[in-house]
C-alpha positions in Angstrom: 28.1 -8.3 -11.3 26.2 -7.8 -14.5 24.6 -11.2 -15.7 24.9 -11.6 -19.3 23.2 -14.4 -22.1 25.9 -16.2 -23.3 25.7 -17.3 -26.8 28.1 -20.3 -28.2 28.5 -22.3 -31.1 28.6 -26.2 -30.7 31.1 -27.3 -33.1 34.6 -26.5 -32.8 33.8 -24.6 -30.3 32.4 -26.3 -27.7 32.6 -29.2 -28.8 35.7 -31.2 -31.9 32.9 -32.1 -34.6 36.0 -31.4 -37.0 38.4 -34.1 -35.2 35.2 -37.0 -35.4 34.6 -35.8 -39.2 38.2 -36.1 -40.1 38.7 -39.1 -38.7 35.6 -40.4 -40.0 36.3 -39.7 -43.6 40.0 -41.0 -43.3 38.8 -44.6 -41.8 36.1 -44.4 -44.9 37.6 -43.2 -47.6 41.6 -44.0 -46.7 42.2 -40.5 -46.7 44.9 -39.2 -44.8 43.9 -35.3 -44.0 44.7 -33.8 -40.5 42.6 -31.4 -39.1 45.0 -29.2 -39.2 44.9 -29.4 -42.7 41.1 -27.9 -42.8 42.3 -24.0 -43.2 39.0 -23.1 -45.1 35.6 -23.1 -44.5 35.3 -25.1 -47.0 35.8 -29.0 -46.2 35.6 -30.3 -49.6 39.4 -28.1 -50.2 41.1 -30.3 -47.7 39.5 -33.9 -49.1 39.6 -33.2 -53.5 38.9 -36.8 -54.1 36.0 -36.6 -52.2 32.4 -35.8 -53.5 30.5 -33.0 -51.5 28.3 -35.9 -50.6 30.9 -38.6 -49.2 32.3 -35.7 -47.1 29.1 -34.1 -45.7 27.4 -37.6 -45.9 29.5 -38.9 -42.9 27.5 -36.3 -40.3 24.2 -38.7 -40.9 25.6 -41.2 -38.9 24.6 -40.8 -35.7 28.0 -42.6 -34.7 30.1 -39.7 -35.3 28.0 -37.5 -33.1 27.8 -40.0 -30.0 32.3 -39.7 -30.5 32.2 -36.0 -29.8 34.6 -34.6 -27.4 34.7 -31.3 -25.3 36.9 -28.6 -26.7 39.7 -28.7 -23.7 38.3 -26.1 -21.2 34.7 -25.9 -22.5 33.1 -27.5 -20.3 35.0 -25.7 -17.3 34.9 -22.5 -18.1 31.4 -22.9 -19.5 30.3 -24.3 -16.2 31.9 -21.5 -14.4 30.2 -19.2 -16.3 26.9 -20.8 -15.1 27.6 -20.8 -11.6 28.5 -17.0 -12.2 24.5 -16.6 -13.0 24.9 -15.9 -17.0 22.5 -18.0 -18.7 24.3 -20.0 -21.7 22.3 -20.9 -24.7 24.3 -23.4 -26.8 23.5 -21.7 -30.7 24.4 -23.7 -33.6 23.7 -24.3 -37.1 22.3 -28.2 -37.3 21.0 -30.4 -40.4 17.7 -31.6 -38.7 18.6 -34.6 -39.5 21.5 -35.3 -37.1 19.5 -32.9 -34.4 18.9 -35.4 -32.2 22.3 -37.2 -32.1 23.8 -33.7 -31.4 21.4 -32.7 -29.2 21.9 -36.0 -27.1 25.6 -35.5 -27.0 25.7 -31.8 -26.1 23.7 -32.4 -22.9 25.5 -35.5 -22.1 29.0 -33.3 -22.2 27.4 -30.2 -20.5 24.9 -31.4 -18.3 24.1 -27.5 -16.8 22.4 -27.0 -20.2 19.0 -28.3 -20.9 17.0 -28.5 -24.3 15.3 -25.1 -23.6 19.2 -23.8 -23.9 20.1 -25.1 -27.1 18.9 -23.3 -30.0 18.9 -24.2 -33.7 19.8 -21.0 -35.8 21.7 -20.4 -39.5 21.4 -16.7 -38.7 22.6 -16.3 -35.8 22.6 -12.7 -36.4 18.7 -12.9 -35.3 19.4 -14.7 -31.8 19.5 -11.8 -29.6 22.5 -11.9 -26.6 25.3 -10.5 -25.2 28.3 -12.2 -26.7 28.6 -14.9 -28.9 31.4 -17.4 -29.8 31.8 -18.9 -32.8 34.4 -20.4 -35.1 32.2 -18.8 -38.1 33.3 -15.3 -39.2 29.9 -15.1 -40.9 27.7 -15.9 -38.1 30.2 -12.5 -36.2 30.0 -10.0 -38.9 26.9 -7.8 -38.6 26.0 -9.3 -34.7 24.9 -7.1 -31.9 26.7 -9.3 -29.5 30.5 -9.1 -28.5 31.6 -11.2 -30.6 34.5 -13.8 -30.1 35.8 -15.6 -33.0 36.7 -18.8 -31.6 40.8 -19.9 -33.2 40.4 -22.4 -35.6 42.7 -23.1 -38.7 39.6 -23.0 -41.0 39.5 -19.0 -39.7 42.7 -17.8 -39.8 43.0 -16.4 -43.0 39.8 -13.9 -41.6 41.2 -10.5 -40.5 38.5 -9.9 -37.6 40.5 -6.4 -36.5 38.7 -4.8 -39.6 35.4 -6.3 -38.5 35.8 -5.3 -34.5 35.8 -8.3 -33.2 38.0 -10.2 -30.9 40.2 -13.6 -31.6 40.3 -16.1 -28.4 42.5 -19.2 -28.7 41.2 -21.4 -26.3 38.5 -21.3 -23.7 40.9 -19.5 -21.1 40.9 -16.3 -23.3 37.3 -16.4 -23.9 36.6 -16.2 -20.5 39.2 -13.3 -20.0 38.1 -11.2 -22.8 34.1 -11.9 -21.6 35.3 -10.4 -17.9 37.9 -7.7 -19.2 34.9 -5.9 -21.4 31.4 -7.1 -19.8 31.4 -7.6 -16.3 31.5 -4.5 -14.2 
């Protein structure tokens, strides 16, 4: 079996940073947005009567990072992967700010992963692995990884056939499509 380095994104995709910030902002502000209702990139689309500052300000409270929850199947199929031998390295785009909140979390929630396996990176284009997976189409296009884009509503509207990369909803197809084209 070929051992690969396994590159993943933390939020909404490992783990629902978009189900604690929605929630968050709705108990603040009395909004009443789903996350569902987040089918951009963009967060301040799904909240207009919030400022850019209310809706981002939420992720310095280290509360909403110590609510996080597992997307259903990471951590099974994530820890399967590490008892396959691949080595994981959790890659995600972090205000330093809220690092160590996150960072606390994410080893709490996967605790096969150490610090030396998490890696802070806005280009993620310039962290060298086999495969990555990501709900960003812009951390995808221009990778030399296989790249997953991981279903999310704020990526639908991306047409990654164009850009050669492949759509998994849910951890179960990530795992297929990592064994269907890497592992020999």
């Amino acid at each position: 079996m070929n051992h690969l380095k396994i590159l993943f994104d933390a939020d909404d995709v490992a783990e629902d940073l978009l189900g604690c910030w929605v929630k968050r902002l709705n108990e603040r502000y009395g909004t009443k947005v789903m996350p569902s209702d987040v089918v951009e990139w963009d967060m301040t689309r799904a909240f207009p009567t919030l400022t850019k500052e209310q809706i981002y300000g939420v992720l310095q409270d280290e509360g909403i990072w110590a609510n996080l929850q597992p997307i259903p199947g990471a951590q099974e199929y994530l820890q399967q992967l590490h008892q396959e031998g691949h080595e994981l390295y959790m890659v995600t785009a972090t205000d330093c700010r809220t690092c160590g909140a996150k960072v606390r979390r994410i080893l709490e929630l996967f605790p096969f992963l150490d610090v030396e396996h998490i890696v802070i990176a806005h280009q993620k284009q310039m962290v060298l692995g086999d495969v990555l997976i990501d709900d960003g189409p812009h951390n995808l296009v221009g990778g030399r990884y296989f790249r997953i884009l991981f279903d999310q509503p704020h990526n639908r509207g991306f047409d990654e056939k164009k850009h050669g990369i492949f759509r998994a909803v849910g951890w179960a197809e990530v795992y297929r499509l990592i064994h269907e084209n890497l592992i020999l």
